[in-house]
Each structure stands twice: as structure tokens, then as C-alpha cells.
C-alpha positions, 0 to 999 in steps of 0.5 A: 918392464913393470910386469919384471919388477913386480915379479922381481919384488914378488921373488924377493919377498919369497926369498926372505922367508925361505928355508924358515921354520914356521915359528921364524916366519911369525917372529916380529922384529923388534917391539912394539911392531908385530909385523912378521914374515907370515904377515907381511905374505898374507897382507900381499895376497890382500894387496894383490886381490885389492889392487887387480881384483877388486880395483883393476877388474871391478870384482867384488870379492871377499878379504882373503884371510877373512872380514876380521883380517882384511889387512892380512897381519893377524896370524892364526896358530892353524894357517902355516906358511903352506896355506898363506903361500898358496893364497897369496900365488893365487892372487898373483896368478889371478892378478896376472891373468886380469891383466894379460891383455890389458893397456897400462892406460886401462883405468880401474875404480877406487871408493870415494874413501880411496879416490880421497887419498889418491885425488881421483876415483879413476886409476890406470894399470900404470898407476896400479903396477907402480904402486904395486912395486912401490908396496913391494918394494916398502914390504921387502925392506920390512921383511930385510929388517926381520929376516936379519932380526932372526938368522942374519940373513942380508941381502937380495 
């Protein structure tokens, strides 16, 4: 039930931005948010690595968009929705491959920095799939908001 919903979040966010041009996809809504689409799918390829790579599998493995961008945001006028795209699919292929034979009771590691906002270093794969949904889900809204803020598209 986890794996469904956060695939079905997953689909979600690649529906709002479909069948946008690559100005669309770097619109931010509304002032003084710069939040875009292109952001929003590049900052899940960093959550995506983060959570199952770095956390979950105990890897230690580079920002995808850089050590200048390790949240995701910023944009670059040389990285189209093409590349950010296939970064982000490959760290939910990878993510899917670290937890295929995984328990939802297998614990991963946070920072000491992290375990201060979560009140533990040690968190379950339950733990991370839940919050994962939950991250989408909170993305998901924000990309609702642009995508209609740009063709008025709604729903799904």
C-alpha cells in the first residue's frame, strides 16, 4: 500500500508538468515564490536520493544537481525538463531497487542535524515511505497551484 501511494504521487507530479513547453515548466506562480515545475522534479530527484540512498541504504553519494543546488530549485538555462526528468527516474529506479527486498521495520540513519528535527537518528522504511508520501503529496499541491497559475489546468 506504501509502494502504491508513492507511486501514485510519483504519477501525479509527472502529469502536472506534462505537455508543458520548457518556459511553462520554469514559471513560478505567484511572487515572491520562485517555486516552478522544473524545480519542484528536480528538488524530488534530491529527496528521492536523500531519503533511500543516502539515509535508508547508508550511501554516501553527491547532491544530483550539484553541491550549489542541493535542495534542487535553482534552475539552469542548460538543464531542459529532458535531463531533470531522467535524473529524477533514476533515483526513483534506484530508490525502488534499494528496497525491494527490504521490511518496512529496516531502519536507515539520520545526521545528528536530521535526528534533531525527527527525535531519533534511527528511522524505519516505514517511516521514510510515510514521509516520502507525505513530501509528495505537499509538492503535488504546490505543483496543482502553478500548473493552474499557468493554463488552468486542475485536478488529478
Amino acid at each position: 500500500m506504501l509502494e502504491a501511494w508513492l507511486d501514485f504521487h510519483r504519477a501525479t507530479l509527472a502529469l502536472k508538468c506534462s505537455g508543458l513547453e520548457d518556459a511553462q515548466l520554469r514559471l513560478a506562480a505567484v511572487s515572491p515564490s520562485s517555486m516552478t515545475l522544473l524545480g519542484l522534479v528536480q528538488h524530488l530527484a534530491e529527496v528521492e536520493r536523500n531519503w533511500f540512498q543516502r539515509v535508508f541504504a547508508g550511501h554516501d553519494v553527491a547532491p544530483v544537481f550539484g553541491e550549489d543546488n542541493v535542495d534542487g530549485y535553482a534552475l539552469r538555462p542548460d538543464r531542459g525538463f529532458g535531463e531533470a526528468v531522467a535524473a529524477w527516474q533514476a533515483e526513483v529506479t534506484r530508490g525502488r531497487e534499494l528496497i525491494a527486498d527490504a521490511s518496512l521495520d529496516d531502519s536507515g540513519r539520520l545526521s545528528e542535524q536530521e535526528a534533531g528535527l525527527v527525535g531519533d537518528q534511527g528511522v524505519s522504511l516505514r517511516w521514510i515511505m510515510v514521509h516520502m508520501i507525505e513530501e509528495y503529496a505537499r509538492h503535488n499541491g504546490h505543483a496543482d497551484l502553478i500548473r493552474e497559475q499557468i493554463d488552468g489546468v486542475t485536478g488529478a
